[in-house]
mmCIF file as gemmi writes it, N, C-alpha and C atoms, coordinates in Angstrom:
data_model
loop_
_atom_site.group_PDB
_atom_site.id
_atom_site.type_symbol
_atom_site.label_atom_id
_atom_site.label_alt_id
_atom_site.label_comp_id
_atom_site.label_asym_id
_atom_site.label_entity_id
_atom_site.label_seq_id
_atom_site.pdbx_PDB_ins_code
_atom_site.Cartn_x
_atom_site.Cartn_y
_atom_site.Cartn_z
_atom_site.occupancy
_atom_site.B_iso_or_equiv
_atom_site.pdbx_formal_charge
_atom_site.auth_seq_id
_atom_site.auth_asym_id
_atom_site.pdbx_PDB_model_num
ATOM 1 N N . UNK Axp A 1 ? 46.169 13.027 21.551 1 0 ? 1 A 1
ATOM 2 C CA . UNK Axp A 1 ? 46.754 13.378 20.28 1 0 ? 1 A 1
ATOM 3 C C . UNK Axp A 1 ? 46.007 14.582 19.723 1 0 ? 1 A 1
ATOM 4 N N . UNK Axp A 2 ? 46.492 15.533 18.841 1 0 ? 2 A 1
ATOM 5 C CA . UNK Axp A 2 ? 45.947 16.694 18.637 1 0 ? 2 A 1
ATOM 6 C C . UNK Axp A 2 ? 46.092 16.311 17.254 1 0 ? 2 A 1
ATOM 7 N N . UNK Axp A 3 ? 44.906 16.725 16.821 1 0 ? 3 A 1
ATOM 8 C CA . UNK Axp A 3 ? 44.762 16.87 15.041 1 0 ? 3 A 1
ATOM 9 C C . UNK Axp A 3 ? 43.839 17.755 14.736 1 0 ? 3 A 1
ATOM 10 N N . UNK Axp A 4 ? 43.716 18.447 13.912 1 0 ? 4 A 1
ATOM 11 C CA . UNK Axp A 4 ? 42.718 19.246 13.342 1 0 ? 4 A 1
ATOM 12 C C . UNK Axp A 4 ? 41.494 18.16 12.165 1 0 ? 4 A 1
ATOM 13 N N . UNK Axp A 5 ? 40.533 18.988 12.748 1 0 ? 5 A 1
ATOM 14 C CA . UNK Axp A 5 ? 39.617 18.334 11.232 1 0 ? 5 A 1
ATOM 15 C C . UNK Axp A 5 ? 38.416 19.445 11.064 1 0 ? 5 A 1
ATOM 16 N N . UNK Axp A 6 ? 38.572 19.781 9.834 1 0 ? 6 A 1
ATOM 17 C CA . UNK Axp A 6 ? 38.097 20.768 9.416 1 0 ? 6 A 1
ATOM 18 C C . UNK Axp A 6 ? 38.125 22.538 9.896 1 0 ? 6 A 1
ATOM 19 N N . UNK Axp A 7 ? 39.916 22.072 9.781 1 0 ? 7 A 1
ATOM 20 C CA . UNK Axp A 7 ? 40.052 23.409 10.57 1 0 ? 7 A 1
ATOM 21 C C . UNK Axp A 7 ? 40.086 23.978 11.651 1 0 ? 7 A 1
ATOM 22 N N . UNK Axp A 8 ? 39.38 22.797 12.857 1 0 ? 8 A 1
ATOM 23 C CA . UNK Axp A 8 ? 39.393 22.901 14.244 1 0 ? 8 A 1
ATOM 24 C C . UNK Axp A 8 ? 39.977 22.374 14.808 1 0 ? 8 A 1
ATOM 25 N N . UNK Axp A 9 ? 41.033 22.411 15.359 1 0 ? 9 A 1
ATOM 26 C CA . UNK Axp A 9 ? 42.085 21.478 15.982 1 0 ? 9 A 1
ATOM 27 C C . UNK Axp A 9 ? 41.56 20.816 17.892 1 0 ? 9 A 1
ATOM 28 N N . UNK Axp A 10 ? 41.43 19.604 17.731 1 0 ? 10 A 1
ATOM 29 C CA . UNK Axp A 10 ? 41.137 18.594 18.479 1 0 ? 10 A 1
ATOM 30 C C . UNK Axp A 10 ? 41.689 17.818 19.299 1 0 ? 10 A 1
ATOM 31 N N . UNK Axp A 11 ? 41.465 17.433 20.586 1 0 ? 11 A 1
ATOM 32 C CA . UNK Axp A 11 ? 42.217 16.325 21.165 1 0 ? 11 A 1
ATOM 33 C C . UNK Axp A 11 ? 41.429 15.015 21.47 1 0 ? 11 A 1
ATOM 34 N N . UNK Axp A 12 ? 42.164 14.162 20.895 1 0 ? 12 A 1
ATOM 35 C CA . UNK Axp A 12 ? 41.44 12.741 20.584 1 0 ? 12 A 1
ATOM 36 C C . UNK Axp A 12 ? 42.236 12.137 21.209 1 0 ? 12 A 1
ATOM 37 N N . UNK Axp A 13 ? 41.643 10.788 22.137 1 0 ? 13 A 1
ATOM 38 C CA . UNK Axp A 13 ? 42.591 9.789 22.662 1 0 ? 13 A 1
ATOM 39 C C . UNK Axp A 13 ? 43.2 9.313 21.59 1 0 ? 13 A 1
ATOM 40 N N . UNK Axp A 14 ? 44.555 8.389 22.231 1 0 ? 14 A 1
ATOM 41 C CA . UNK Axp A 14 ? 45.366 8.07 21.485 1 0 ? 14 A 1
ATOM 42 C C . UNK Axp A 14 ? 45.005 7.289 20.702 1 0 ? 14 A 1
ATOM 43 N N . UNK Axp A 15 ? 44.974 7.533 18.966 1 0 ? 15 A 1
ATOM 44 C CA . UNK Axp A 15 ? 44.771 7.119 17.708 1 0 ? 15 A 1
ATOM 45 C C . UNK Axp A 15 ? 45.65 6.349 16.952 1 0 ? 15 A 1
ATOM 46 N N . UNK Axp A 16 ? 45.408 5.332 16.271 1 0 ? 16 A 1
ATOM 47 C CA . UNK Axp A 16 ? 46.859 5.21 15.394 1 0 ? 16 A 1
ATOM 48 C C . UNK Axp A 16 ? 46.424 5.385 14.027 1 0 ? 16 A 1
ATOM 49 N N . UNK Axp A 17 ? 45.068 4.861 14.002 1 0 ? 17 A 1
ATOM 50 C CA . UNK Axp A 17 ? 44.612 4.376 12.363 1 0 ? 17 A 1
ATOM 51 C C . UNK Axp A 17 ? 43.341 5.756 11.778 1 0 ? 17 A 1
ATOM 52 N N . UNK Axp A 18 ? 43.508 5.862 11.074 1 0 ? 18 A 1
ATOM 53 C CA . UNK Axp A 18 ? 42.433 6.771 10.322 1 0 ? 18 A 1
ATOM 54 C C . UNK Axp A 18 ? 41.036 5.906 11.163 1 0 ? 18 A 1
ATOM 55 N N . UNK Axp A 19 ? 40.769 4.904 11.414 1 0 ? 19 A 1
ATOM 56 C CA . UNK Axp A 19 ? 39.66 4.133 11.143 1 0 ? 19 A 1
ATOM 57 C C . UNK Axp A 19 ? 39.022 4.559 12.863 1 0 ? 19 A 1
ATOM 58 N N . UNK Axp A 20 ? 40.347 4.435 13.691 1 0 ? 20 A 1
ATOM 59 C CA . UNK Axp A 20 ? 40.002 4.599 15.06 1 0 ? 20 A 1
ATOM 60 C C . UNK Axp A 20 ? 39.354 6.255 15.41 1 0 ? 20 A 1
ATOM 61 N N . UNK Axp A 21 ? 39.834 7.084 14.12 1 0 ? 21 A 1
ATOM 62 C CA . UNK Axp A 21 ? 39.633 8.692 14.158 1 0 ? 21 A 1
ATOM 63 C C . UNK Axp A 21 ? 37.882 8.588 13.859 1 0 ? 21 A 1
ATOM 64 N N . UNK Axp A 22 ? 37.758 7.884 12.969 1 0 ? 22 A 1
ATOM 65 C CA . UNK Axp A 22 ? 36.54 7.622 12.357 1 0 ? 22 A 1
ATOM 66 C C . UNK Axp A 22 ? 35.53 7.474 13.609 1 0 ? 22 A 1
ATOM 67 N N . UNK Axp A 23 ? 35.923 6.461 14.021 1 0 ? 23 A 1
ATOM 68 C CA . UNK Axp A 23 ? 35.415 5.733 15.232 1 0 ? 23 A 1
ATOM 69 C C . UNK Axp A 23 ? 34.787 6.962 16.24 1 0 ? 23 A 1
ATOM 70 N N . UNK Axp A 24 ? 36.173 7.515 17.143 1 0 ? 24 A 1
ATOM 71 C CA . UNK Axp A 24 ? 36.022 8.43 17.88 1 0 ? 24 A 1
ATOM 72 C C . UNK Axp A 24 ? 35.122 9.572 17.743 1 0 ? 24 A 1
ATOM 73 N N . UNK Axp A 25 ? 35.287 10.152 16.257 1 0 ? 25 A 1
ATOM 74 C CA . UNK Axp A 25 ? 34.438 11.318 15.782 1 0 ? 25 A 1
ATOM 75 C C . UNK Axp A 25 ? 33.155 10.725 15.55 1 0 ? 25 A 1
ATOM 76 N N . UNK Axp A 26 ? 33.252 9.755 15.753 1 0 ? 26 A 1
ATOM 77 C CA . UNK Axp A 26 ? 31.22 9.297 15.631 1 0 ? 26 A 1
ATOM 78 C C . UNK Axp A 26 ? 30.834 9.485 13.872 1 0 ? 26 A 1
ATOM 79 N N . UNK Axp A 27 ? 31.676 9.164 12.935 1 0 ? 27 A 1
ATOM 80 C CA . UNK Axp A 27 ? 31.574 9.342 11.571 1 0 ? 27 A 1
ATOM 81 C C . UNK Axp A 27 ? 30.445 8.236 11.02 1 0 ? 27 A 1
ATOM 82 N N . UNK Axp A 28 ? 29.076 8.635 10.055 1 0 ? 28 A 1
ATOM 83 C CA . UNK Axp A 28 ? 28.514 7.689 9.413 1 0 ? 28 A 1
ATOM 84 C C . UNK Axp A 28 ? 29.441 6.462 8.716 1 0 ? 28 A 1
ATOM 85 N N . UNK Axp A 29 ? 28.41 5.575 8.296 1 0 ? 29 A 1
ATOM 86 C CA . UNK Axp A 29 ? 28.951 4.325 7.963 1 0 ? 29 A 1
ATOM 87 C C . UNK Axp A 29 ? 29.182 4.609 6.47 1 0 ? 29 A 1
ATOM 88 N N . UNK Axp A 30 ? 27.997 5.585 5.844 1 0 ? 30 A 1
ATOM 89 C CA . UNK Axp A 30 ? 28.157 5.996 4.374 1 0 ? 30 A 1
ATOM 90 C C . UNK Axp A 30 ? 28.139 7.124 4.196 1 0 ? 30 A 1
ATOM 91 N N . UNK Axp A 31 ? 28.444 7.696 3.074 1 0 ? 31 A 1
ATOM 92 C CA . UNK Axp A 31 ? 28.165 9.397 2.684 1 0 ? 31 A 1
ATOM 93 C C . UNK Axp A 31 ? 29.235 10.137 3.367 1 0 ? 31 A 1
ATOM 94 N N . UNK Axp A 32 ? 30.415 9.484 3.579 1 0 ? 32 A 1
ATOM 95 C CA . UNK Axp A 32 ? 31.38 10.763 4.453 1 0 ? 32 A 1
ATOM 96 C C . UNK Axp A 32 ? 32.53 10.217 2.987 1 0 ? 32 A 1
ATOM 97 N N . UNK Axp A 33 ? 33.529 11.375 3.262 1 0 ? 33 A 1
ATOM 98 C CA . UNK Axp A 33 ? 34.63 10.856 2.129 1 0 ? 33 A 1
ATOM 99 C C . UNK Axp A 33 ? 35.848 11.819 3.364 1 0 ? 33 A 1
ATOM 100 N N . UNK Axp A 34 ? 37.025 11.405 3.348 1 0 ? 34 A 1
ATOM 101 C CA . UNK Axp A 34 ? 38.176 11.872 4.412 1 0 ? 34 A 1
ATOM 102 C C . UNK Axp A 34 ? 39.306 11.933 3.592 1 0 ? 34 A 1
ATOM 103 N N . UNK Axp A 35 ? 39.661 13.214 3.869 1 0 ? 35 A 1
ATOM 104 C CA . UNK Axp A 35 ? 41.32 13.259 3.368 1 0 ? 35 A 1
ATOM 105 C C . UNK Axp A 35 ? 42.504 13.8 4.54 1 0 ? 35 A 1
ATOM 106 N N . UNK Axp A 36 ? 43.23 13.005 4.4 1 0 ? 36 A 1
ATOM 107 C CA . UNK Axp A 36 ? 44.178 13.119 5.295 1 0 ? 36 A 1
ATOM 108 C C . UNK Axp A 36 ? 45.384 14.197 4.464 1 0 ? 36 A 1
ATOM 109 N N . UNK Axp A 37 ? 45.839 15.258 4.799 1 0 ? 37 A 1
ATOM 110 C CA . UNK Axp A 37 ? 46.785 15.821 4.528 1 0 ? 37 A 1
ATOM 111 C C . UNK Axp A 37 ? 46.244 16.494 3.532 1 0 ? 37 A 1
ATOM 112 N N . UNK Axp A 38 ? 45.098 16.474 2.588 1 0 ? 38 A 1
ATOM 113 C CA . UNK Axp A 38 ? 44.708 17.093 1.548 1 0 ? 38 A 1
ATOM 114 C C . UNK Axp A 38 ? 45.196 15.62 0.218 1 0 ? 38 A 1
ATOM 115 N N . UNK Axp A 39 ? 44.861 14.379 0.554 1 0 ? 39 A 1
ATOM 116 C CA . UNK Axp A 39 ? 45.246 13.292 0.06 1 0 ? 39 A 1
ATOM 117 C C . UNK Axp A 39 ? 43.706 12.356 0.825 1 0 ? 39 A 1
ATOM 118 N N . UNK Axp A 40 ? 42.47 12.033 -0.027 1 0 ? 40 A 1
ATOM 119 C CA . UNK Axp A 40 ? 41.933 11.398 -0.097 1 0 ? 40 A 1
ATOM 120 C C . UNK Axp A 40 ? 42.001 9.704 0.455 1 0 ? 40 A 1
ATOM 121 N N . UNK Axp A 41 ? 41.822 9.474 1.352 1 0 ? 41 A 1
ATOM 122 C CA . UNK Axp A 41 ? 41.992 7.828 1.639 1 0 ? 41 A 1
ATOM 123 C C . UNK Axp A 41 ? 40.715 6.941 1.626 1 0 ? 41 A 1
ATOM 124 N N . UNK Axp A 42 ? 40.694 6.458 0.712 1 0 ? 42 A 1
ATOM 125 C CA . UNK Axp A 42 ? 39.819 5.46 0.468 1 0 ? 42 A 1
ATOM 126 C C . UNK Axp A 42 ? 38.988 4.734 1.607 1 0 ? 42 A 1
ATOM 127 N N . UNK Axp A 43 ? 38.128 4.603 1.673 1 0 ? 43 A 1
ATOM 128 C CA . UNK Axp A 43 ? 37.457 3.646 3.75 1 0 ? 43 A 1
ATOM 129 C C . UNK Axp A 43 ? 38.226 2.656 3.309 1 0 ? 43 A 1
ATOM 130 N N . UNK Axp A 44 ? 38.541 1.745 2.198 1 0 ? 44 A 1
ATOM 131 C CA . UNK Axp A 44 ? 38.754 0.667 2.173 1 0 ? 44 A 1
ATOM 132 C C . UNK Axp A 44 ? 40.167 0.765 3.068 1 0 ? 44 A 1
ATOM 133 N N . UNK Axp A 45 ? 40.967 1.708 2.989 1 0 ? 45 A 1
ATOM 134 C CA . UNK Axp A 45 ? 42.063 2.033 3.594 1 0 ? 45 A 1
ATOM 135 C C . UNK Axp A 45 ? 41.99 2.394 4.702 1 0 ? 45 A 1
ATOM 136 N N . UNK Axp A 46 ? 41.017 2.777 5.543 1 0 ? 46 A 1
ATOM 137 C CA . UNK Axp A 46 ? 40.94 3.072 6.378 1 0 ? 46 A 1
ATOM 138 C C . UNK Axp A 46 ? 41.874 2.794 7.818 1 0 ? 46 A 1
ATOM 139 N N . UNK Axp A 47 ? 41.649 1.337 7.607 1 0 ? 47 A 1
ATOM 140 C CA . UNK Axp A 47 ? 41.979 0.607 8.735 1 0 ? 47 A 1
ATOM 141 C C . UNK Axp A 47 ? 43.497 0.662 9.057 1 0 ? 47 A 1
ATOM 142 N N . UNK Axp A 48 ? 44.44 0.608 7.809 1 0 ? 48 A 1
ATOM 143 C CA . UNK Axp A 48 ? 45.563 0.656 7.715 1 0 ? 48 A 1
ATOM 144 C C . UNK Axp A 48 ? 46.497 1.919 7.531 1 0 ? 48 A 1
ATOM 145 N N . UNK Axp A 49 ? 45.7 2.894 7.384 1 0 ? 49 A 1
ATOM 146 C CA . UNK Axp A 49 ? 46.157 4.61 7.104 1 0 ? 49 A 1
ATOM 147 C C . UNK Axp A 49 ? 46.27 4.642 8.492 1 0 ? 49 A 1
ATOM 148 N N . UNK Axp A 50 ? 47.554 5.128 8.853 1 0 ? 50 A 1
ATOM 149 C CA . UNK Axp A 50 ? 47.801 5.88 9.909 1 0 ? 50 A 1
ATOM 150 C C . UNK Axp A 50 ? 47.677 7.572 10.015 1 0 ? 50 A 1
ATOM 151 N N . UNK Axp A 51 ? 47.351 8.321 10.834 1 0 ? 51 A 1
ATOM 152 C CA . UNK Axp A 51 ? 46.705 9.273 11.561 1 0 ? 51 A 1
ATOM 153 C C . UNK Axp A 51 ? 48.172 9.565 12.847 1 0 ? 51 A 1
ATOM 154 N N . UNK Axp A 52 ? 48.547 10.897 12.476 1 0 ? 52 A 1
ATOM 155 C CA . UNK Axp A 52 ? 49.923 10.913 13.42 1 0 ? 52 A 1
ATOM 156 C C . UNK Axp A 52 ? 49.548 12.705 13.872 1 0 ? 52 A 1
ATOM 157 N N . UNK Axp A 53 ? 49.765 12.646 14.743 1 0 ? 53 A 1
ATOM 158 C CA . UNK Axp A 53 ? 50.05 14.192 15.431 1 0 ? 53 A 1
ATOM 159 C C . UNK Axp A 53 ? 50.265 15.292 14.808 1 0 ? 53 A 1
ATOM 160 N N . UNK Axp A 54 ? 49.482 16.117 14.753 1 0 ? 54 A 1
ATOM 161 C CA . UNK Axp A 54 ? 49.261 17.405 14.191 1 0 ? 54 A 1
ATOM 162 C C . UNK Axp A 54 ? 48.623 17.086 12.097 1 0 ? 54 A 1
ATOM 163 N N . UNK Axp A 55 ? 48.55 16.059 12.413 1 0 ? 55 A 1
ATOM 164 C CA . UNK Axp A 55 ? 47.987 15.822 10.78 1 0 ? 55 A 1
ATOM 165 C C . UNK Axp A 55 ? 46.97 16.613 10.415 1 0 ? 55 A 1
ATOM 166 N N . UNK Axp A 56 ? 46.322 17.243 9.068 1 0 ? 56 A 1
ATOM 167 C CA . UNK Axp A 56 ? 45.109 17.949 9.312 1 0 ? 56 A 1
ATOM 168 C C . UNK Axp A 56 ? 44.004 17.238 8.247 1 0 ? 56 A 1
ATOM 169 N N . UNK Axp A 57 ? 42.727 16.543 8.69 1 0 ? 57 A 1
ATOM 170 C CA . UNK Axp A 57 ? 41.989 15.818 8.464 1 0 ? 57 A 1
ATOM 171 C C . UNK Axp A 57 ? 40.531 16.937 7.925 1 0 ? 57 A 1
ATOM 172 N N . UNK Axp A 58 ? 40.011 16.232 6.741 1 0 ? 58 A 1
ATOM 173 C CA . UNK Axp A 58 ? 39.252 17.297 6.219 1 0 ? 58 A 1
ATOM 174 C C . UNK Axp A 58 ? 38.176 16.012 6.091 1 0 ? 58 A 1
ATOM 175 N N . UNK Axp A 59 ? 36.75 16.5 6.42 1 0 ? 59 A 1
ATOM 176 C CA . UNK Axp A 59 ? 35.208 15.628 6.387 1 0 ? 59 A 1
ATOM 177 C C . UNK Axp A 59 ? 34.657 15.921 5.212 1 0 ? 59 A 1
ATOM 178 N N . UNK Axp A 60 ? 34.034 15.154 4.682 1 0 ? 60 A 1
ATOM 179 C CA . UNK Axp A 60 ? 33.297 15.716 3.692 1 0 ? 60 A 1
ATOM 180 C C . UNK Axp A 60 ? 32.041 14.604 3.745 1 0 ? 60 A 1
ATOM 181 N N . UNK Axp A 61 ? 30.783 15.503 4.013 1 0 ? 61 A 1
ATOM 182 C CA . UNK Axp A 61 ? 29.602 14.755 4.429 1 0 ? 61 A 1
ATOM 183 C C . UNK Axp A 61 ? 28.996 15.149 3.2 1 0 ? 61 A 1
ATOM 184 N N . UNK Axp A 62 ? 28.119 13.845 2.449 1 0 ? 62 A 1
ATOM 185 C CA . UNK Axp A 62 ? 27.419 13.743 1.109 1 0 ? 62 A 1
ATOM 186 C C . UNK Axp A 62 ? 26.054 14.702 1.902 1 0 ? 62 A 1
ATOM 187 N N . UNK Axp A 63 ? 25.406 15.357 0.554 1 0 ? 63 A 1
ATOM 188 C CA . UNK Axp A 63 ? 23.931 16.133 1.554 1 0 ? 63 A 1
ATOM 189 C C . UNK Axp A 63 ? 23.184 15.911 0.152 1 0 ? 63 A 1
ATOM 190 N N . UNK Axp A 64 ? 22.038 15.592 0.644 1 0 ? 64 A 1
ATOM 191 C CA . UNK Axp A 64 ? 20.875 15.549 -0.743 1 0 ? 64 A 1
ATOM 192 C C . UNK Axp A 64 ? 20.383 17.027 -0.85 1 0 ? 64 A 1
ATOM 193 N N . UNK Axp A 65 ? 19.616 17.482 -2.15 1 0 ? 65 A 1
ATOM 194 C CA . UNK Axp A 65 ? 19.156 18.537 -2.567 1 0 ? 65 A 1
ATOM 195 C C . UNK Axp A 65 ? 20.013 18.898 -3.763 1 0 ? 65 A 1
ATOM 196 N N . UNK Axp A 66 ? 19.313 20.075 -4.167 1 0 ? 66 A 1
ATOM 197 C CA . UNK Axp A 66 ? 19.929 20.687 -5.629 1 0 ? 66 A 1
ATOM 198 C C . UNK Axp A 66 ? 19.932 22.077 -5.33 1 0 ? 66 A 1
């Protein structure tokens, strides 16, 4: 399946759920936040957000400092 995330477009085995994308990309357990389409999905949602072909997935990793 091909999706972009962060602009770089990717081929990931076959995905269905946001959660399995998670999975694959090796994503922390905390400090990441994901929007699918430019639409924020909650982790709690994770599991049940589907992730479909050519979608474009944006990371956003928490970083300490000022």
């Amino acid at each position: 399946m091909k999706i972009k995330v962060n602009n770089k477009e990717m081929e990931l085995p076959a995905a269905n759920t946001l959660q399995q994308v998670a999975e694959a990309l090796a994503l922390p357990e905390r400090g990441v936040a994901v929007a699918v389409n430019n639409r924020i999905v909650p982790r709690a949602e994770w599991a049940a957000h589907p992730v479909c072909e050519n979608d474009s997935l944006v990371v956003i990793k928490a970083a300490c400092g000022g």
